[in-house]
C-alpha positions as CSV (number, residue, x, y, z in Angstrom):
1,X,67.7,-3.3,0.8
2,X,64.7,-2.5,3.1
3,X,66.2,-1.7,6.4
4,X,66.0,-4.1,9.2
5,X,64.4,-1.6,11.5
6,X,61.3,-0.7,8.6
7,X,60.6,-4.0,8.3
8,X,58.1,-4.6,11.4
9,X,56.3,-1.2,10.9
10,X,55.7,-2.3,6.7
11,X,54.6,-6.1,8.1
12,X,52.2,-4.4,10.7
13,X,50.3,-1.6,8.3
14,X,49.9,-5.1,5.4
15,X,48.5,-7.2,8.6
16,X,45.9,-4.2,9.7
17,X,45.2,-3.6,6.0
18,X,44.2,-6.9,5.7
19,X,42.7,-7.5,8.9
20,X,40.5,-4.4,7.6
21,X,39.7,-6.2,4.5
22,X,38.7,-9.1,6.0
23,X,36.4,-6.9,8.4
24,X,34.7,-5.5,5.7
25,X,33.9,-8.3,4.1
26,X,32.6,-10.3,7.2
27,X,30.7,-6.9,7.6
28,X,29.2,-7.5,3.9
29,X,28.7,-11.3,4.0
30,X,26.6,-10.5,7.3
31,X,24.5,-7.8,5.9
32,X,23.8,-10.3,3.0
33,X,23.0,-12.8,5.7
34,X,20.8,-10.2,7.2
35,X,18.8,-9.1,4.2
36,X,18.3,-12.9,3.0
37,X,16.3,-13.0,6.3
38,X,14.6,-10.5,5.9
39,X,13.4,-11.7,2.7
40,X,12.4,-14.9,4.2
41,X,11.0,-13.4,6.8
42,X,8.8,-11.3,4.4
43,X,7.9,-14.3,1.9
44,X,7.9,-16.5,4.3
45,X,10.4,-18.5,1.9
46,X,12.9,-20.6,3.2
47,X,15.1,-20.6,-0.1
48,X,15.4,-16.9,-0.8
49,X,19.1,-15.7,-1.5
50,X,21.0,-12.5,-2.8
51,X,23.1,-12.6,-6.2
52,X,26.3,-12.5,-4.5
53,X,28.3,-10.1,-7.3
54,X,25.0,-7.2,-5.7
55,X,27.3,-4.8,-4.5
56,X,26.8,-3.6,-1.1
57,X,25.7,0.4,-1.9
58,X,23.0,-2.0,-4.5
59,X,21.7,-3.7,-1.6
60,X,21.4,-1.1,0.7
61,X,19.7,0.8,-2.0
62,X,16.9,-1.8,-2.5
63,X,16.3,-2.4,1.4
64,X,16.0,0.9,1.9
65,X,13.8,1.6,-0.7
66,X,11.5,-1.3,0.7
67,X,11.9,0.1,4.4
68,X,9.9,3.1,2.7
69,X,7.3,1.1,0.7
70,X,6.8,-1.5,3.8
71,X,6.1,2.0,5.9
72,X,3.7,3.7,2.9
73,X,1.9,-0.2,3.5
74,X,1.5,0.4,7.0
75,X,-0.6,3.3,6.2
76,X,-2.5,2.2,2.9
77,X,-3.3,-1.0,5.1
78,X,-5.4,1.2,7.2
79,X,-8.9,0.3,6.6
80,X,-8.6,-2.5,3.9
81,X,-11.0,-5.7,4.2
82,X,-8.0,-7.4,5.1
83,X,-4.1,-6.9,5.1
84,X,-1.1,-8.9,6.1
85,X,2.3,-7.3,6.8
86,X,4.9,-6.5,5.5
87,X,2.8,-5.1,2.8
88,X,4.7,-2.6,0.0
89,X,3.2,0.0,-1.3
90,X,5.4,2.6,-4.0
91,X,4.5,6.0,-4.9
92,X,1.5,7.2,-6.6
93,X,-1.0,4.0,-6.0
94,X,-4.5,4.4,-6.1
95,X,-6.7,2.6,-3.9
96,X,-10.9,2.5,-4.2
97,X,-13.0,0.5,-2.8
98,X,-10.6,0.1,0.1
99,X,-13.0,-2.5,2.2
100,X,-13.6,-4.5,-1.1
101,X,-9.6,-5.4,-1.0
102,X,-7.8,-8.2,0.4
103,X,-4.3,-8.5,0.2
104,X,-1.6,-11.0,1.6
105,X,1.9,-11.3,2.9
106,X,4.6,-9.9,1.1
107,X,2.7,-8.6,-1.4
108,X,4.2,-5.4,-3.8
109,X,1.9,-2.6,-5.2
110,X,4.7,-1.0,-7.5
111,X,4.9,2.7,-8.4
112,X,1.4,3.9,-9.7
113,X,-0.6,0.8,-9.5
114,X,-4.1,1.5,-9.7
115,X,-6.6,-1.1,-8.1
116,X,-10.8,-0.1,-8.1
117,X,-11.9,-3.5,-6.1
118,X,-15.5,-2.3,-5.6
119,X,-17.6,-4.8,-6.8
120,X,-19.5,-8.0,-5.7
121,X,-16.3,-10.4,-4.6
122,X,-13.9,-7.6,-4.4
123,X,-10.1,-7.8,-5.1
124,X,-8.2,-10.8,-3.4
125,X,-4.2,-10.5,-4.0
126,X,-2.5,-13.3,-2.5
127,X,0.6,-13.9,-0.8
128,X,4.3,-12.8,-2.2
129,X,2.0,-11.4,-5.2
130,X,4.0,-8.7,-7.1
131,X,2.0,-6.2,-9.7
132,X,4.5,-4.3,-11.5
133,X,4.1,-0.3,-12.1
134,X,1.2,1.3,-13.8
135,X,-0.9,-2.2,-13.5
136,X,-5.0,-1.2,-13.7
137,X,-7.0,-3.3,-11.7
138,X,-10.6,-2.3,-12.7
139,X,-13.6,-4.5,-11.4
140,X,-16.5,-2.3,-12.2
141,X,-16.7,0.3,-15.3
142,X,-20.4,1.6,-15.2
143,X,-22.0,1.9,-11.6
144,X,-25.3,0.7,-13.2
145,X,-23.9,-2.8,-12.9
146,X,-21.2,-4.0,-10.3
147,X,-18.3,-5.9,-11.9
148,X,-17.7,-9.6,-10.5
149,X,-14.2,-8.9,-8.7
150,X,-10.9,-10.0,-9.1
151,X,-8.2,-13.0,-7.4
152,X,-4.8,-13.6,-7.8
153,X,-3.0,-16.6,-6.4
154,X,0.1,-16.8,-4.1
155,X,3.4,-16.2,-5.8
156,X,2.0,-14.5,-9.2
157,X,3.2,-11.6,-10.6
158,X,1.2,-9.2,-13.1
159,X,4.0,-7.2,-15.4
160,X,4.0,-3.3,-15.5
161,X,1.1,-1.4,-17.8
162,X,-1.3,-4.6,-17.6
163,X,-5.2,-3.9,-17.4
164,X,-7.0,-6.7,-15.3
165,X,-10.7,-5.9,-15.8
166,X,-13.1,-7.4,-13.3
167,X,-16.2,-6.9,-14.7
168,X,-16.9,-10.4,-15.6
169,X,-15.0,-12.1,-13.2
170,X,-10.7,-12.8,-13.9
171,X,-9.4,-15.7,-11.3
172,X,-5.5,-15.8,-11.8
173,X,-4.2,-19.0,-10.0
174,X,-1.0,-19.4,-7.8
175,X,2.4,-19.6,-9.6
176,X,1.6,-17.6,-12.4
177,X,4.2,-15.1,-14.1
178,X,2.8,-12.5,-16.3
179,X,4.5,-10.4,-18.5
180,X,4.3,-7.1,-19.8
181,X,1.1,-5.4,-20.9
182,X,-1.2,-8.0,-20.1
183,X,-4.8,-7.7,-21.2
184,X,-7.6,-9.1,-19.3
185,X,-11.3,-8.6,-21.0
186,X,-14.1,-10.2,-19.1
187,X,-17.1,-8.2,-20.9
188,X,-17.8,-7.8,-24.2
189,X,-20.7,-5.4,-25.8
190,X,-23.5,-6.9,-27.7
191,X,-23.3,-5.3,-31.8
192,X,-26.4,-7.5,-33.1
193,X,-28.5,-4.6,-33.9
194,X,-27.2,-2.0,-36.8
195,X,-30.0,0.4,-35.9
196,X,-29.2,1.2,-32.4
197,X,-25.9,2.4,-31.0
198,X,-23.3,-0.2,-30.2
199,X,-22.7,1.7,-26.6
200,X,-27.0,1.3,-25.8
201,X,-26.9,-2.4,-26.2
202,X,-25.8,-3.6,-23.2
203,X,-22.8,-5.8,-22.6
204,X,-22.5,-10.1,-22.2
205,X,-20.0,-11.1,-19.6
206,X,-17.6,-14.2,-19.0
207,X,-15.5,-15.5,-16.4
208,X,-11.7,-15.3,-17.2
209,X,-9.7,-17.9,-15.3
210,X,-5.9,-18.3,-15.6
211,X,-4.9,-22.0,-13.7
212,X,-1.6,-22.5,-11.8
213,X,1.9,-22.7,-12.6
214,X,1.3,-20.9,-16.1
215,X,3.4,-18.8,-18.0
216,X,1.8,-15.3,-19.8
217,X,4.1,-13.5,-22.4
218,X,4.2,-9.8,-23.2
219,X,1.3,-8.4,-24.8
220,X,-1.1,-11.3,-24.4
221,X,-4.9,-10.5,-24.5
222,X,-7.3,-12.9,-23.0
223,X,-10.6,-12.5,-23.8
224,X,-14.4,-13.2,-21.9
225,X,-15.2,-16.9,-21.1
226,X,-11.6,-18.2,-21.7
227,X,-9.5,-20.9,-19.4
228,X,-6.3,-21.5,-19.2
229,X,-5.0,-24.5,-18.2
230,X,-2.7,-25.4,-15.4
231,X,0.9,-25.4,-16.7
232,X,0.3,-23.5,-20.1
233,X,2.7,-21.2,-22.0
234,X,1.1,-18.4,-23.9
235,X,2.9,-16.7,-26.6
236,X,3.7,-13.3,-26.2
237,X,1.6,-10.9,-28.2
238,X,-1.2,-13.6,-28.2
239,X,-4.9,-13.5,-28.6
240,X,-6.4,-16.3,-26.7
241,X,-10.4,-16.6,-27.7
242,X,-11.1,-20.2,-26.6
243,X,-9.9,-22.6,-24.1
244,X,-6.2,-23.9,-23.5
245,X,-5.8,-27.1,-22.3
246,X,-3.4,-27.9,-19.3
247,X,0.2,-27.7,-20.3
248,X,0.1,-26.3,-23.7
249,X,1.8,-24.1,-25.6
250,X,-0.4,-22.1,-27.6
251,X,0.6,-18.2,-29.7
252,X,-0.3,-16.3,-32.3
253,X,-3.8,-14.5,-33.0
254,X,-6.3,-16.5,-32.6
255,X,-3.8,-18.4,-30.3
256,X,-3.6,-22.0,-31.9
257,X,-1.9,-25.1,-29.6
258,X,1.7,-25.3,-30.8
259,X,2.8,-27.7,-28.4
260,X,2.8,-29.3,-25.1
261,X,4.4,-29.6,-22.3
262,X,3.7,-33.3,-21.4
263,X,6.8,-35.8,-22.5
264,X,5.6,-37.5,-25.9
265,X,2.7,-34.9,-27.1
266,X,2.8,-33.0,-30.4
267,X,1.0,-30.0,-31.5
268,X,-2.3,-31.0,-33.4
């Protein structure tokens, strides 16, 4: 038996221990609280939560580390045609052609992003618009013709190692998330002739334009002239080389319609 006399002092240390544990985690449900703010502060996004099994050490990680890219945006921001805050910017981005780029709230430059927005519209990035690491965005390749420029809707998302090229024109709609390795290919050089250098016959450029609400795969290619309708899937490692009608499902190279979206449709 536990003498009477130890009893209070064993009841008081499991009270403070637990009074300590619940401490700790009011301390962690507020800091959750507090970062969930934040993000809605930042995306202006009135549903955004935390996964609550992210540990604590996790989330301080990540909100420090966008405390540092929110700072480096500060200081990129500087002399942009137009910037909204907060603005993240990671390591090793490359800006030219800073006046020919607007960007929005909340938007995310990942690590080594590389955006060239000088050309005749510029480089528009919407709000809450994330490009993943190592994305090109590359409006103009020869200075003896400016490229058309490039947009990108509110709440899209370009995947890491993509290559937007601008020279024709690419307008990405709002909604849109893109995968992996993305390839967008507004210009294409004219081979008619077998008696003079591919490279010396000039090129023929097409608008690219990707509608709302779609959904790109990994490795898709789109190529000069090409829309894609509102709604659409694209297959991952796809070739699109001619329209896609709104809500379709469409894969494989050329990408052929495989389905739809809309209740009662089939693939034709």
């Amino acid at each position: 038996m536990v003498a009477p006399d130890v009893l209070p002092t064993r009841t008081a240390r499991v009270t403070d221990t637990l009074a300590a544990v619940a401490l700790k985690r009011d301390r962690a449900d507020a800091s959750v609280r507090l970062a969930e703010r934040l993000i809605s502060w930042a995306r202006r996004d009135a549903v955004s939560s935390i996964a609550p099994d992210l540990s604590g050490a996790d989330l301080a990680s990540i909100v420090g580390r966008r405390s540092v890219d929110a700072t480096r945006g500060v200081i990129r921001g500087i002399g942009l045609a137009r910037v909204a805050h907060p603005f993240f910017v990671g390591r090793g981005v490359g800006i030219i052609g800073q006046r020919h780029l607007r960007v929005g709230r909340g938007c995310v430059l990942q690590d080594f992003v590389t955006i060239d927005a000088v050309s005749r519209r510029g480089v528009t990035i919407g709000d809450n618009v994330t490009l993943e690491r190592f994305v090109i965005i590359r409006c103009t390749g020869a200075l003896r013709e400016l490229g058309e420029g490039v947009s990108i809707g509110d709440n899209s998302s370009i995947g890491a190692f993509s290559f937007v090229g601008g020279s024709g024109g690419v307008t990405i709609g709002s909604g849109v998330l893109g995968g992996q390795r993305l390839g967008f290919h507004p210009e294409n050089h004219v081979f008619e002739r077998s008696d003079v250098p591919i490279r010396e016959q000039g090129t023929e450029r097409a608008a690219i334009v990707v509608e709302d609400d779609c959904w790109l795969g990994a490795g898709a290619t789109f190529l000069a002239g090409v829309t894609v309708g509102r709604g659409s899937i694209v297959g991952a490692g796809s070739v699109v080389t001619t329209d896609v009608a709104p809500f379709s499902r469409v894969a494989g190279v050329p990408a052929r319609v495989i389905g739809s979206r809309l209740p009662g449709t089939t693939a034709t």
